[in-house]
C-alpha positions in Angstrom: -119.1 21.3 -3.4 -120.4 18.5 -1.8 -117.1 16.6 -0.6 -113.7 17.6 1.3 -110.6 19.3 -0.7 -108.1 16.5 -0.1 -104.5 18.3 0.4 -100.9 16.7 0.9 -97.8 18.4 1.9 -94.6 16.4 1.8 -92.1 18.4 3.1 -88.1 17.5 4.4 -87.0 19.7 8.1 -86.4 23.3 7.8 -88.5 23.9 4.7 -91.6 25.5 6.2 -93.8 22.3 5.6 -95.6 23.0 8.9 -95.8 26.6 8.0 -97.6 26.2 4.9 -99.9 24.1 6.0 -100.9 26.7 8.7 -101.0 29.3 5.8 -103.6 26.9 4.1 -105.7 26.5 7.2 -106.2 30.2 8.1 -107.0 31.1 4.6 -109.4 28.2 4.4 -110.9 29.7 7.8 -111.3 33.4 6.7 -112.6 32.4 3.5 -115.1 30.6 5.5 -114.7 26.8 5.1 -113.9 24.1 8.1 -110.3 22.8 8.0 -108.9 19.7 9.4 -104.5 19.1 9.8 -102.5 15.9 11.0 -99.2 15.1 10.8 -96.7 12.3 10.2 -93.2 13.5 11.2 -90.6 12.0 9.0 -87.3 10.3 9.8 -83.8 12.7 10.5 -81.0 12.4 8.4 -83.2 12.4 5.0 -84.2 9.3 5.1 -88.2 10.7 4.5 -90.1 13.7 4.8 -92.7 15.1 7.3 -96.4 14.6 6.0 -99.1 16.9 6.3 -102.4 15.9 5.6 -105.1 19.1 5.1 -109.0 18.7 4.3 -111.2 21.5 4.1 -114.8 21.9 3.4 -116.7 25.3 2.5 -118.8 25.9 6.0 -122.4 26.5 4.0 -122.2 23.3 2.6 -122.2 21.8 5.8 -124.4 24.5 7.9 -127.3 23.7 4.3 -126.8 19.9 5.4 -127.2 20.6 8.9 -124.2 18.3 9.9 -120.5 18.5 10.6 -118.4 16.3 8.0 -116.5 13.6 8.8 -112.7 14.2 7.8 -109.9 11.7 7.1 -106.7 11.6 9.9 -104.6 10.4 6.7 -104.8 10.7 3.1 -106.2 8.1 1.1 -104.5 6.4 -2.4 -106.0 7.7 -5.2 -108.2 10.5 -3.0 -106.2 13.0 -3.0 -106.5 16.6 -4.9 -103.3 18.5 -4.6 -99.6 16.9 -3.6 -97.3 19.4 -2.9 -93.3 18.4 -2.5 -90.5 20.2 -1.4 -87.8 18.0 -3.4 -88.6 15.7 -6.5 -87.6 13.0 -4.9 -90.8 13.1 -2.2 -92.7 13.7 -5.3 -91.3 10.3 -6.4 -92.6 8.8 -3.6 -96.2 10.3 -3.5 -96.9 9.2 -6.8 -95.4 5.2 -5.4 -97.8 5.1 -2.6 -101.1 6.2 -5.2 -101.5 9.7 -3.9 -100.9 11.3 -7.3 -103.6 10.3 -10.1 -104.3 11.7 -13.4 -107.8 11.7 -13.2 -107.8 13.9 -10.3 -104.6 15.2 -8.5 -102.4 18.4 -9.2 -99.0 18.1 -7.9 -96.7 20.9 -7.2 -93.0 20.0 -6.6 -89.8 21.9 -6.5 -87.2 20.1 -9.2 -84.0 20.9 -7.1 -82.6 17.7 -5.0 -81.7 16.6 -1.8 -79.7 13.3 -1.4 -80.8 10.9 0.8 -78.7 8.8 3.2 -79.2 6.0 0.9 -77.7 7.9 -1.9 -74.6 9.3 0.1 -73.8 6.0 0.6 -74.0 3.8 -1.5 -70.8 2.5 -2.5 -71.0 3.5 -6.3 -73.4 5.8 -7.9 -76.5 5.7 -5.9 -78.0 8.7 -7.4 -81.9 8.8 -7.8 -82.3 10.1 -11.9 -84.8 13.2 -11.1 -85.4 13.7 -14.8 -87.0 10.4 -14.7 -89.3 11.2 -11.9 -90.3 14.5 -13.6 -91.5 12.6 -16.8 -93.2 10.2 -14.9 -94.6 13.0 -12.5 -96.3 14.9 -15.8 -97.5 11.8 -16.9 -99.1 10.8 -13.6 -100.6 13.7 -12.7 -103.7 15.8 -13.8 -101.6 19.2 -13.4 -98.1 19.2 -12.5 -96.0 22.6 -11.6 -92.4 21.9 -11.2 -89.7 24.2 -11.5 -86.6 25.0 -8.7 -88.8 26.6 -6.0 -85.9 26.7 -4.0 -83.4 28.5 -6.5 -86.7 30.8 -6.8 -86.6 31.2 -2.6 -83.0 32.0 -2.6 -83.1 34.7 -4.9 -84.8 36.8 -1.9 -83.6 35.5 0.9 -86.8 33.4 1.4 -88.2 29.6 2.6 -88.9 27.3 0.0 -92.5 27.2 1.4 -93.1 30.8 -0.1 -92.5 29.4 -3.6 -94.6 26.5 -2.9 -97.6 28.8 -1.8 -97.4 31.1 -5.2 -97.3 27.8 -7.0 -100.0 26.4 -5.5 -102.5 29.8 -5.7 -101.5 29.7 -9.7 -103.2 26.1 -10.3 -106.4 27.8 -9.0 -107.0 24.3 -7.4 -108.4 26.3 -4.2 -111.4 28.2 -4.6 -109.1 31.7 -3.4 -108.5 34.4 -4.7 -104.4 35.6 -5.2 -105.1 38.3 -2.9 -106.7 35.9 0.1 -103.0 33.9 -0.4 -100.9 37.0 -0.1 -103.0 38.2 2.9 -101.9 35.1 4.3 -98.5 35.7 4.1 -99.4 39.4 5.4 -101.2 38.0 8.5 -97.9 35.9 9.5 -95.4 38.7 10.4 -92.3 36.8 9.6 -90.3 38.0 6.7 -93.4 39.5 4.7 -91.7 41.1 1.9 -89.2 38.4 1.2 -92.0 35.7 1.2 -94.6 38.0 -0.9 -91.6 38.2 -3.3 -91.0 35.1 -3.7 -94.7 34.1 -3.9 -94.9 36.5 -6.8 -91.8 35.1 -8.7 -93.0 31.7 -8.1 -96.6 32.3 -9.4 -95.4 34.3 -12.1 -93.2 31.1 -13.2 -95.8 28.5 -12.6 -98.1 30.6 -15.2 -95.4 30.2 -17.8 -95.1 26.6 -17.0 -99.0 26.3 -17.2 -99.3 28.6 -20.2 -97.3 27.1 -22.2 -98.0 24.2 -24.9 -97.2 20.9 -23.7 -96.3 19.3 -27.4 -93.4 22.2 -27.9 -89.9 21.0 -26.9 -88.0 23.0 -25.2 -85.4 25.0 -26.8 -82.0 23.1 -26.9 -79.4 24.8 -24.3 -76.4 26.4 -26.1 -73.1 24.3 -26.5 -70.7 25.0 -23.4 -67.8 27.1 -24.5 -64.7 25.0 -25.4 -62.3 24.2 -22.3 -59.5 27.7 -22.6 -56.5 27.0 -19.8 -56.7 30.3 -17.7 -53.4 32.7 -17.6 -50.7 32.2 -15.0 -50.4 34.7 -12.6 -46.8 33.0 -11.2 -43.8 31.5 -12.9 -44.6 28.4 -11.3 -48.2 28.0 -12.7 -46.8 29.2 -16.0 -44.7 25.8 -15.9 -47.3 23.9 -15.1 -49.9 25.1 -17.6 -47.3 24.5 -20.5 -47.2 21.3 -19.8 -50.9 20.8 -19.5 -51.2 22.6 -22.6 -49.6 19.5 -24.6 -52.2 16.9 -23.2 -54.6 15.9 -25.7 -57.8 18.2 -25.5 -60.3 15.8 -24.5 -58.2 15.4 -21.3 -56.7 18.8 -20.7 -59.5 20.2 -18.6 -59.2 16.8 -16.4 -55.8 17.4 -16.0 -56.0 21.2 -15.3 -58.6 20.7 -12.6 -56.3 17.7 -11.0 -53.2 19.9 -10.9 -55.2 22.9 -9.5 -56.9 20.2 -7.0 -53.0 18.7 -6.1 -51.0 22.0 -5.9 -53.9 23.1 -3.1 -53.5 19.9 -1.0 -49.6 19.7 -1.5 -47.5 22.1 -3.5 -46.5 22.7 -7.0 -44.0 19.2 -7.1 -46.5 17.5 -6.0 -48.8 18.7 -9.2 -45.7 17.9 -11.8 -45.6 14.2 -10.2 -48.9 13.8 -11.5 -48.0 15.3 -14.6 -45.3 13.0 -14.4 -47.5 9.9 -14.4 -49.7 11.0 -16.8 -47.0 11.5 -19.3 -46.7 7.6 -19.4 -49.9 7.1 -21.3 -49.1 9.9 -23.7 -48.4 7.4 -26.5 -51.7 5.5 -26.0 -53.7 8.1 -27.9 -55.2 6.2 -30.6 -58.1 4.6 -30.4 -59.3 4.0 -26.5 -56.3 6.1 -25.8 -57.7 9.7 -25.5 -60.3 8.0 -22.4 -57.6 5.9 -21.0 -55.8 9.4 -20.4 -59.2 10.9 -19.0 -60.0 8.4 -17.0 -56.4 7.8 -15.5 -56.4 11.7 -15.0 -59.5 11.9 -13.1 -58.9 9.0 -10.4 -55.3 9.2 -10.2 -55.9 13.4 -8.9 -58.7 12.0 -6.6 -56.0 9.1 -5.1 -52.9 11.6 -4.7 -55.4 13.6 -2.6 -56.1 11.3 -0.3 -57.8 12.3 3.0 -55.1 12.3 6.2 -54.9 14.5 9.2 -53.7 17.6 8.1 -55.9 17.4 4.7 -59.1 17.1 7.6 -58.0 20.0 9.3 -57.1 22.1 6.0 -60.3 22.0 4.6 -62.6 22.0 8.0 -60.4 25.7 8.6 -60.4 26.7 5.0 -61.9 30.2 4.2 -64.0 28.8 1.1 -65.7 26.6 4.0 -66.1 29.1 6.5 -68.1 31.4 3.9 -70.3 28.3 2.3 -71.8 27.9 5.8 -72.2 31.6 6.4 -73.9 32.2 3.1 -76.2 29.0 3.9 -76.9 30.2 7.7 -77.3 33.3 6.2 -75.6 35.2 8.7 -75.0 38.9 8.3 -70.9 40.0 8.2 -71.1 41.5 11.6 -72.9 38.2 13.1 -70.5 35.9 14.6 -70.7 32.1 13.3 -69.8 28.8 15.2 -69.2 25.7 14.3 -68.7 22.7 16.1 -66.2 20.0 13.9 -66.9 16.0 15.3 -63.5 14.5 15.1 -63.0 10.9 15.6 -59.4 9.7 14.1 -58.4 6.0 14.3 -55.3 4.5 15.5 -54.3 4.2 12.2 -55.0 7.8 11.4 -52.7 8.7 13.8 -49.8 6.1 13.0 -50.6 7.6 9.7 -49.2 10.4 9.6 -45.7 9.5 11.4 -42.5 8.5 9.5 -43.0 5.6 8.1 -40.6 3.6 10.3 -41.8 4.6 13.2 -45.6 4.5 12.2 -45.0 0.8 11.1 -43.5 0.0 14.5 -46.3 1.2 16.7 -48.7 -0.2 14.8 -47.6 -3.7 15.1 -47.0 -3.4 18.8 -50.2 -3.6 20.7 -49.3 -1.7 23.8 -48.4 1.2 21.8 -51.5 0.8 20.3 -53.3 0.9 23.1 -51.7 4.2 24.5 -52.2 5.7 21.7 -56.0 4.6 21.5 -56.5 7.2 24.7 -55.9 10.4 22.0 -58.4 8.2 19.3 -61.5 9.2 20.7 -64.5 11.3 20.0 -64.7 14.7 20.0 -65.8 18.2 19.3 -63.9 21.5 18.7 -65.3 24.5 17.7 -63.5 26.3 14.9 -64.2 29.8 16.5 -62.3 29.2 19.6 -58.8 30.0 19.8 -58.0 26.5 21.1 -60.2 24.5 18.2 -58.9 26.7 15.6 -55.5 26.4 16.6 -55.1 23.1 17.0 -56.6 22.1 13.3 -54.1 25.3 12.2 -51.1 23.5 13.6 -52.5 20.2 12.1 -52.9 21.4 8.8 -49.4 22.4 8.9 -48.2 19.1 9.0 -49.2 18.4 5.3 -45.3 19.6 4.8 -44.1 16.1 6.5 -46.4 14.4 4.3 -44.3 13.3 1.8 -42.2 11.0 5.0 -45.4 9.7 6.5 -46.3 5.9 6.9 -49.8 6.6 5.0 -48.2 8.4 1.8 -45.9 5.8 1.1 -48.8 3.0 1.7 -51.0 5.2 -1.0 -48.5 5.6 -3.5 -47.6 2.3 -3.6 -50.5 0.8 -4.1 -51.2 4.0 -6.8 -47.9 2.4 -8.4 -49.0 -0.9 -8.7 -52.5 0.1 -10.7 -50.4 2.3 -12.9 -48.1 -0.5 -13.8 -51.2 -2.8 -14.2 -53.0 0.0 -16.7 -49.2 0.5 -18.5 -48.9 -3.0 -19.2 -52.5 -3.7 -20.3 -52.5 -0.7 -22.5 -49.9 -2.3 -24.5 -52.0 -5.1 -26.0 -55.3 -4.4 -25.3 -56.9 -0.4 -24.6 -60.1 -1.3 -23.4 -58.8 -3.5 -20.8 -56.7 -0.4 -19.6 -60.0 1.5 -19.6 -61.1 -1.0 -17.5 -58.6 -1.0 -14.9 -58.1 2.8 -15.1 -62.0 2.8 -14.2 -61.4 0.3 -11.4 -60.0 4.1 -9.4 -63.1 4.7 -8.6 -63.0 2.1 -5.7 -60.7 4.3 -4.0 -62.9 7.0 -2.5 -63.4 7.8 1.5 -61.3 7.5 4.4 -60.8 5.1 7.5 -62.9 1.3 7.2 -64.5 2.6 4.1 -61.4 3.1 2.1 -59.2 0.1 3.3 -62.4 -1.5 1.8 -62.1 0.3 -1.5 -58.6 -0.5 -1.9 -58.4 -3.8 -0.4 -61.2 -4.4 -3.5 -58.8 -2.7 -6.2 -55.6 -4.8 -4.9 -58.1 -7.8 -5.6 -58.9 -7.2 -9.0 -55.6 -6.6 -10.0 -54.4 -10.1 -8.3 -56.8 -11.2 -10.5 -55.5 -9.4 -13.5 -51.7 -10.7 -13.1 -53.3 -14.6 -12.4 -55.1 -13.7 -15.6 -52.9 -12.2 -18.2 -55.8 -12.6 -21.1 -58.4 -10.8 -19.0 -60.8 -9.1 -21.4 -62.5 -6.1 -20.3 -65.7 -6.4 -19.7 -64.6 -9.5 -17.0 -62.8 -6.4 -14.8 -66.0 -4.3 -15.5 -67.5 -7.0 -13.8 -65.0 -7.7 -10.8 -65.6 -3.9 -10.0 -69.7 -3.9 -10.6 -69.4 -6.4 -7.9 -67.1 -5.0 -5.8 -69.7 -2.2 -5.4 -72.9 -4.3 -4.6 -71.9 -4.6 -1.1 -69.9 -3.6 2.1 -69.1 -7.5 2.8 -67.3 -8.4 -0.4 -69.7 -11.6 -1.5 -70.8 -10.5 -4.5 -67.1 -9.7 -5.6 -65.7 -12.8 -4.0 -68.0 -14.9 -6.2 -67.2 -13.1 -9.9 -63.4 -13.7 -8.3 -64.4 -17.5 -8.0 -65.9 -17.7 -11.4 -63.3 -15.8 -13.7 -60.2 -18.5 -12.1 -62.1 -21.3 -12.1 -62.4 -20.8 -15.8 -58.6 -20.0 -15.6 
């Protein structure tokens, strides 16, 4: 060898990036070559991974030279022999900046994903397609492993930087043996037989990956199951399922998971209203009729649940919660978990969930306002106090007065007034339903973000009753340019454009 072995590590917080790299050092050292680490810590909140940037050299080489070499603080484009990633997505990103070429570079990379901050939010769908990146990742690369190293950590309890490491000592990219990387994880004397576990698993599945022929598609996944309703277990949800039951298929499993989704945040009525709504489009099955009802289904469940007070405190106390974060934590049944909730409810919030009368009238009197803006602050409670607990309890119970609150009579009438607007549309033209049905999706969020979603919705529709002969694909594009950005401009101008042409 007569040049450095050129390593990156792109790694998010909590993975073990720094830990691995420190595995690859002291092998490198006890298998007698020189070894060189920086570091580039990444941003917090996802919004870039850590960077660790390894050379080593073999220690003969240099002692037959009779000189130390000279090693690189930062990795170079194009000079660079393995990439290893923690999420596809920093994968994505080595290959952008030219650290990942064919002629050279192996790249190991877990599949699983991550969203970034730029993802979460985006105002539409700002997800990153990681299929995309693995097709452009094989193609780019000399080698590439990828699988879901983390699914493969989980499994025994283990850091993703375990399943990384068997990866890696599977491309036989460094010039050590299996045993020399298992030592390694010997030698650290931190959970040594869940990490040798899931080095084994994740080597064993890198040698599949590597064994097998590259021309052979993969065999097709078998067809889901068809959508069965479940049996009732009351009399109630035995009422409920009948009438699911005479949906249109294509829609039913919409609709089941909408009533399930309702009767949790309210009660039973509150699921047959929605039933009640849908029932209205029942006679639009033909054609664009059987998406219409899919599509009214799926945003109408997500508007009826509409995030107050009391739905806040029901899920931030609910047990399905509470176990999620032990399970992630992985804390043992007898450890005792804490969890600090950041509140930080508006004025609004508050007037919210009052009668309506008297929410209206305190909102529109500034001094009241003002009082009330002493309670809307910041703050923390912790869910395994008696005090945080109790007070998110007590505020969950209010979901009972919902149905006389200022904010459930604001949501359902503007959730009449798109019903009425996809009712009437449906009548003459389907796919302009469709289109206005779709338009639910602006409605997502709570506080600044959702007055924006359905200040945008209450827009198009203006636009809709100006413009009786709409066609569809000009509400597609009213609600494309709703979601470009926060500040409206994009949707203002489409707005300008459709009634100026009248």
């Amino acid at each position: 060898m007569t040049s450095s072995i050129r390593i990156v590590i792109a790694a998010l917080g909590g993975e073990g990036g720094g830990v691995l790299a420190k595995w690859i050092v002291d092998m490198a050292d006890r298998e007698g070559y020189i070894s060189q680490t920086t570091s580039v810590p990444g941003v917090a909140q996802r919004t870039g991974a850590t960077i660790y940037y390894l050379e080593i050299f073999a220690r003969e080489q240099a002692e037959a030279a009779g000189a130390m070499p000279v090693m690189s603080m930062f990795p170079t484009p194009g000079d660079v022999d393995i990439v290893i990633c923690s999420e596809i997505v920093e994968a994505g990103r080595m290959i952008q900046r030219g650290f990942v070429t064919p002629d050279r570079t192996t790249l190991v990379t877990s599949t699983h994903r991550v969203f970034g901050i730029a993802e979460k939010e985006a105002m539409g769908n700002g997800m990153v397609d990681k299929e995309v990146i693995i097709e452009v990742a094989r193609a780019r690369a000399r080698t590439c492993i990828d699988f879901d190293m983390l699914e493969t950590a989980r499994r025994f309890d283990s850091v993703i930087n375990a399943a990384l490491f068997g990866a890696l000592a599977q491309t036989a990219v460094l010039p050590f043996a299996r045993e020399a990387f298992e030592e390694t994880i010997r030698r650290g004397r931190i959970a040594v037989e869940n990490n040798l576990q899931t080095f084994t698993a994740s080597y064993e599945l890198a040698r599949q990956q590597r064994g097998a022929v590259q021309t052979v598609q993969p065999a097709l996944a078998p067809a889901p199951a068809p959508f069965a309703l479940p049996a009732a277990t009351t009399a109630e949800g035995g009422v409920l399922l009948g009438r699911i039951a005479t949906f249109p298929e294509p829609a039913r499993e919409m609709i089941y998971l909408g009533v399930k989704k309702l009767v949790d945040y309210q009660h039973s009525a509150y699921a047959r209203l929605y039933l009640d709504r849908l029932e209205s489009l029942r006679r639009f099955e033909a054609g664009a009729g059987a998406a219409l009802l899919l599509e009214t289904a799926r945003f109408l469940a997500l508007w009826m649940a509409f995030e107050d007070l009391p739905r806040v405190a029901q899920i931030k106390i609910s047990p399905e919660r509470f176990q999620r974060f032990r399970d992630e934590v992985r804390a043992e049944q007898d450890q005792q978990l804490g969890m600090v909730e950041f509140l930080h409810p508006r004025v609004e919030e508050f007037c919210g969930i009052m009668p309506a009368r008297m929410g209206r009238f305190v909102l529109a009197s500034p001094r009241l306002r003002r009082l009330l803006g002493l309670l809307a602050k910041p703050r923390n409670l912790r869910t395994n106090s008696l005090h945080g607990f109790l007070l998110l309890y007590l505020m969950a119970k209010l979901r009972r007065l919902r149905p006389y609150s200022l904010v459930y009579q604001l949501e359902h009438a503007q959730m009449e007034q798109w019903l009425e607007a996809i009712l009437a549309a449906a009548s003459t033209d389907q796919d302009l339903a469709l289109e206005l049905a779709r338009c639910g999706r602006l409605v997502k969020g709570y506080g600044d973000t959702r007055e924006r979603g359905t200040g945008n919705l209450q827009r198009i529709l203006a636009v809709y009753r100006q413009l009786q002969s709409l066609p569809g694909h000009a509400v597609s594009a009213l609600r494309d340019a709703a979601m470009a950005d926060e500040g409206g401009a994009a949707l203002a101008a489409v707005e300008a454009e459709l009634l100026a042409r009248g």
